[in-house]
N, C-alpha and C positions, 0 to 999 in steps of 0.2 A: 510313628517315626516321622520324622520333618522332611517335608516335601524337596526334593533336591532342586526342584526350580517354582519358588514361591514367588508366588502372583496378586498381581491386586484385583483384588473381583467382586464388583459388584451385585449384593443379592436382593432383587425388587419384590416386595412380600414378606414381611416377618412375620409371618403367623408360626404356624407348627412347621411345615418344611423348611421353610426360611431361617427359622430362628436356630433351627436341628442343625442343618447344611451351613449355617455360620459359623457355629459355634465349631463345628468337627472340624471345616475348612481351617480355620484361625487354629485350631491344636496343628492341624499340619505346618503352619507357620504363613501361612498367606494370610494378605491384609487383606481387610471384608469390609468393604463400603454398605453397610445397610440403608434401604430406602423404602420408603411408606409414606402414603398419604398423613398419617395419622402423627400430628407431633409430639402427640404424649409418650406412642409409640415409638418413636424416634428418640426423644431425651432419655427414654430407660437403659432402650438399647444400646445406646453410646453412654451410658453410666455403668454398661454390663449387668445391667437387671434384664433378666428372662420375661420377655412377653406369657409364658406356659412354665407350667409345673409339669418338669422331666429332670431325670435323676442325674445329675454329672451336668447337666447343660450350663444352670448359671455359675459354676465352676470357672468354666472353659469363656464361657463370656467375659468372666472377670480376669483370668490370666490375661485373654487376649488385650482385655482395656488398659492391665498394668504394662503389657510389653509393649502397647504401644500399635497395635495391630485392631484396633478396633471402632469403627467411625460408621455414622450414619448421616441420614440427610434427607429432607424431603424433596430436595431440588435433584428429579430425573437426570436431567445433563449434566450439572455437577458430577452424579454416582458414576454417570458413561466416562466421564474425563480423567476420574479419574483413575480409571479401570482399563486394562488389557479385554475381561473376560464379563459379563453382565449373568447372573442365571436367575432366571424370571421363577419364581413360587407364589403367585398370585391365586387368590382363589378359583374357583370354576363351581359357583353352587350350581342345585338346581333351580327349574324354573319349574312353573304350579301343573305345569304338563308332563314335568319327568326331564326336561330338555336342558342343559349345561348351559348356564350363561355365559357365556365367554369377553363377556362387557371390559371386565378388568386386564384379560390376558390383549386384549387387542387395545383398551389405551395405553398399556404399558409398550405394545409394539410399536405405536404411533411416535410415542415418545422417545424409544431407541432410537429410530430411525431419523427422525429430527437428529437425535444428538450425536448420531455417529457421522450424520452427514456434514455437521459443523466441525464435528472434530477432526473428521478427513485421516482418520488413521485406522489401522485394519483392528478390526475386534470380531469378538466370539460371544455369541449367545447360547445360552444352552436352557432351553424350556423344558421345567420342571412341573410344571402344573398339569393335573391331570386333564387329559382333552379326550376327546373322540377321535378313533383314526379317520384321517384327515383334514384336521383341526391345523395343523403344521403346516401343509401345505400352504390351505386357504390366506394363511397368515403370512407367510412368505411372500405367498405373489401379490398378495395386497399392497405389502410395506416393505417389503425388503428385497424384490426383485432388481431391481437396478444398483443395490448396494454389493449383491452377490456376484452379479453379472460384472462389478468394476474389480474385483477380488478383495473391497474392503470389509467383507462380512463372512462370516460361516457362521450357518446353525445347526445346533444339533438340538435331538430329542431324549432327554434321559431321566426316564421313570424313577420314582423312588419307589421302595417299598420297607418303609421305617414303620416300626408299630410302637403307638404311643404305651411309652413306660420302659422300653429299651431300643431305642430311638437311636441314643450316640451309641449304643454297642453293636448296631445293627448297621452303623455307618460306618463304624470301624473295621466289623466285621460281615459285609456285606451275602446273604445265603443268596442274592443275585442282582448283576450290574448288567445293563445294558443302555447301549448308545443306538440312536435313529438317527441317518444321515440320509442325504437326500435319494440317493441310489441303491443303499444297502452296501454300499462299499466301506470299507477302510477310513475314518476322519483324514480331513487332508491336512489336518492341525492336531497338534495331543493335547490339545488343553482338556478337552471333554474327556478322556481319558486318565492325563494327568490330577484329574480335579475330583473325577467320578466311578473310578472303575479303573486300573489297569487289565482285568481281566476280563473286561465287560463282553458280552456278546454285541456283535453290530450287525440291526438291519435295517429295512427303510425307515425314512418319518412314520408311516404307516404300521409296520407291524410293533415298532417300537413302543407306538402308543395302543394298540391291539396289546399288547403284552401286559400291562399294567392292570386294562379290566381281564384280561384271561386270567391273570392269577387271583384278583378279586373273586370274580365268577364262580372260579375252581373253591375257594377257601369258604365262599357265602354256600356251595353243595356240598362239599364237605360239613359243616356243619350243619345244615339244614340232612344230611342222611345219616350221621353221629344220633341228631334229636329225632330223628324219624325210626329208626333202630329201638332209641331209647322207650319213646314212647310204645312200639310194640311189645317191648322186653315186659317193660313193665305192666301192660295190661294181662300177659302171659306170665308173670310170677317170676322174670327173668330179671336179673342184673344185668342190665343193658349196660352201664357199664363196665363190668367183666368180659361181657362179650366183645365189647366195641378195641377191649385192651389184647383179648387175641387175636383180634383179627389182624390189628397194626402187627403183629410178633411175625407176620408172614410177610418178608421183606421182598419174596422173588417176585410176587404178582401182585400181594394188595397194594403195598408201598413201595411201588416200583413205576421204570420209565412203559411195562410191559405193555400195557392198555392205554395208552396217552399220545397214539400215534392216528391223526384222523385219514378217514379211509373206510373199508370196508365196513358197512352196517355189521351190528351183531348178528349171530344166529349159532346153529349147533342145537344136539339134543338138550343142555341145559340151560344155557340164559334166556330164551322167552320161558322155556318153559316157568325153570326158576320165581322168576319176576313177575309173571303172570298168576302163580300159585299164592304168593306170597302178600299178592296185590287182591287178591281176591277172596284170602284169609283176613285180610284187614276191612277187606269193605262189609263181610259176612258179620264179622266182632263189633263193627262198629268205629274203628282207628281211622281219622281219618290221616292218609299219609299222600298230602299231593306228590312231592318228590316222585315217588314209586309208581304211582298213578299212570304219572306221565312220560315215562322211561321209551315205555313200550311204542308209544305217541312219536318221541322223536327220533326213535330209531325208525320209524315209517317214514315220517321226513325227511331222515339221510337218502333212506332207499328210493323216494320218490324226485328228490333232488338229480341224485344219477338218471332218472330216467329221461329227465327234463335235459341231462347233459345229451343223452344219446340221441333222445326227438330233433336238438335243435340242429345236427349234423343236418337233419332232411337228408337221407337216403334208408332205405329201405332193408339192406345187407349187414347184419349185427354177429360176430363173432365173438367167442367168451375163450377165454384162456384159464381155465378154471372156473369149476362149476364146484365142487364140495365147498362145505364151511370153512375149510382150512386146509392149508396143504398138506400132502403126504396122508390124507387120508380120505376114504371112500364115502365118507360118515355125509348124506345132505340133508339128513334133519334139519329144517329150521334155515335151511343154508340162502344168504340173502340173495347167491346168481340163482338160486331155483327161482326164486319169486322174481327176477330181472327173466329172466328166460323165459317164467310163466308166463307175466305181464307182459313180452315184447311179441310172442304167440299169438295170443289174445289180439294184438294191435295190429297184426298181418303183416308180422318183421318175417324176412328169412334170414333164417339160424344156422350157425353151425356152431360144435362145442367142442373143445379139445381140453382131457384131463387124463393123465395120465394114470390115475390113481384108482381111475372107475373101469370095472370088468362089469358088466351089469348083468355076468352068469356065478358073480360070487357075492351078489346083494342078499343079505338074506332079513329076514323079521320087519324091526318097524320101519329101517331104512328102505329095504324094500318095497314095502305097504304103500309109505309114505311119495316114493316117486310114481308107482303103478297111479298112486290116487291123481298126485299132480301132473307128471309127464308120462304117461302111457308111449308116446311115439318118441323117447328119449335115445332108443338106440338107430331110429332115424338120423339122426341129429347129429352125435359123435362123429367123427373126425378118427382118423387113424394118423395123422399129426397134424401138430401147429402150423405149421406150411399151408397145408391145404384150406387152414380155418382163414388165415391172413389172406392166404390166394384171392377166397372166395367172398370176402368180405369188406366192405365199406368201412366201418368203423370197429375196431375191437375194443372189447371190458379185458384187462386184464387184471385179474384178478388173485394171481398167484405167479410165482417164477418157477415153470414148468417144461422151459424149454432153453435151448444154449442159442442166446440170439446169433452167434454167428450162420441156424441154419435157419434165420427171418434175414437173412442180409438180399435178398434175392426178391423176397417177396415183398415186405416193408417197404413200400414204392410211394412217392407223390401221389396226391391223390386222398391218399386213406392215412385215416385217424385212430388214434392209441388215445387211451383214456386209464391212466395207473389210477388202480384202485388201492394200492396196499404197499404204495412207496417202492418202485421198481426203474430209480433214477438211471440206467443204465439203456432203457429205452429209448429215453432221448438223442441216443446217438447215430439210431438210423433214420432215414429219409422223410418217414412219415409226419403230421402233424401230431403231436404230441402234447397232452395237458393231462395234471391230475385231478381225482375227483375237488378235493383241496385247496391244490398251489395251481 
């Protein structure tokens, strides 16, 4: 459908994003200054010949040349002048260390800014090249801090996530949009918006571009534990692909938002267990499967993360607001506040623990075993409520929602610190200092 407020916008970079985000733009009906160091690059793309082989693209290049809606140039200021809107797609390779160049995104910034300041009229950039969070920043206060500060510039940050060979249908039909503003607020302009998303999520420059490798990240373990599966299957006489096809069929928990919320390390009687057996089946056969390996590994590091959050208070008085693996049950197999409570014992914290789900005259078998072996003086420790753990303590874990904070409204005082482990945003509303393991 055509854009109800078509814009002239210049795109710096025709390679794959560029040439994609052209081509889609000009269907919408906005005019697309293309611009490129490269002339040969530049005479195709203003004859509407596709720099890349993608399906529909040099279609849409060629409507756009015969309506009239399609121009390029290698002259920087020329594209800014004659543009409302600039969206930078320049590359960002690597360097021989792993490190992103960012050589091209910051002469192309140089150049904006030069041309906007000559042209003295308010414009919008919107960086599309993939950066490191806070790459946007840096970039800003180098070269466009005083353009921002006169209100002749806004930048935003906005990821793509097009996969080559359905590229324009992915732009069309976007499975997620999002815009990076300087605050995390609302664009103070709709052009990034208008241009990239109406239904985009907005947060800072920072998570904006955090979002781009988090969903890389997730899709490169996703497939490295797809082949990691596989490769088990197969040395075990299994169709790993069959397996891998039911496991997707279970929508509530494997493909689902269920487990994608960060927070509280894992544990319970089955996922170390689980993962450990299965990791130790592989090493016995011979499989090597690092993924799996090292599961176990960064779940140590979450846990050890937290502890580092609690030491660096510097006080001595650590309360736990939940101690089981999970709420509403008794179960501390495995459970990660045992091993925070073990290790803050150890370190010569005083403890108090409040859960309301633990009777520890109804523990019975390996639950039991399990705490006798770890916490022997655990009913020391207990709390007969939350009050009295917040009373008596410096910094609290909370760790589950256990209690009706209207009766912490008394205790939650200056002073003492809250630490949500498992997204318990309503914390923040009483007095204390307040952060998540996380955010």
């Amino acid at each position: 459908m055509p854009s109800a407020h078509p814009q002239n916008v210049s795109i710096f970079g025709l390679g794959y994003v560029g040439a994609v985000t052209a081509g889609c733009l000009a269907e919408l009906g906005h005019h697309i200054i293309g611009a490129d160091v490269q002339q040969a690059k530049v005479g195709a793309f203003k004859s509407g010949i596709s720099p890349i082989i993608e399906p529909e693209l040099e279609s849409l290049l060629q409507a756009a040349k015969r309506e009239g809606r399609l121009d390029a140039t290698t002259d920087a200021t020329a594209a800014v002048k004659a543009s409302q809107v600039s969206i930078i797609c320049v590359g960002t390779p690597s360097q021989a260390a792993g490190r992103l160049n960012l050589d091209f995104v910051r002469k192309v910034a140089a150049q904006l800014a030069a041309a906007i300041r000559e042209k003295n009229l308010p414009h919008t950039i919107l960086f599309r090249s993939t950066m490191l969070p806070g790459s946007t920043r840096v970039i800003v206060r180098e070269f466009f801090a005083d353009l921002i500060e006169s209100g002749l510039l806004h930048v935003y940050y906005c990821p793509e996530f097009l996969r080559e060979g359905t590229a324009v249908r992915d732009f069309r039909d976007p499975s997620l949009a999002a815009v990076g503003t300087h605050d995390g607020k609302a664009p103070a302009t709709n052009e990034a918006l208008d241009l990239l998303g109406q239904n985009a999520q907005i947060l800072e420059w920072e998570g904006a571009e955090l979002l781009k490798y988090s969903c890389n990240y997730f899709h490169a373990l996703k497939v490295g534990f797809a082949n990691e599966i596989g490769r088990m299957a197969k040395h075990l006489g299994v169709d790993g692909a069959r397996v891998m096809d039911v496991v997707c069929h279970d929508e509530r928990l494997n493909i689902s938002r269920y487990y994608m919320r960060p927070g509280n390390p894992f544990g319970g009687s089955c996922l170390p267990k689980d993962v450990n057996a299965l990791s130790g089946l592989a090493r016995i056969e011979g499989v090597n499967l690092p993924l799996l390996d090292h599961v176990i590994a960064s779940n140590q590091a979450h846990l050890d993360a937290l502890l580092d959050q609690i030491a660096a208070k510097d006080v001595r008085r650590v309360g736990l607001l939940g101690l089981a693996f999970k709420a509403d049950t008794d179960d501390m197999r495995g459970s990660a506040m045992v091993a925070i409570a073990e290790t803050l014992l150890g370190r010569g914290y005083q403890l108090r623990i409040y859960d309301p789900s633990i009777n520890l005259t109804r523990l019975i078998g390996a639950n039991e075993a399990e705490i006798q072996r770890r916490m022997p003086h655990l009913a020391q420790l207990l709390c007969a409520t939350a009050e009295e753990v917040v009373r008596e303590s410096d910094v609290i874990i909370a760790s589950q929602k256990c209690v009706e904070l209207k009766s912490l409204s008394d205790v939650a005082v200056h002073g003492k610190h809250v630490i949500d482990v498992n997204g318990w945003p309503e914390l923040k509303a009483l007095p204390w200092s307040y952060e998540g393991i996380c955010w």
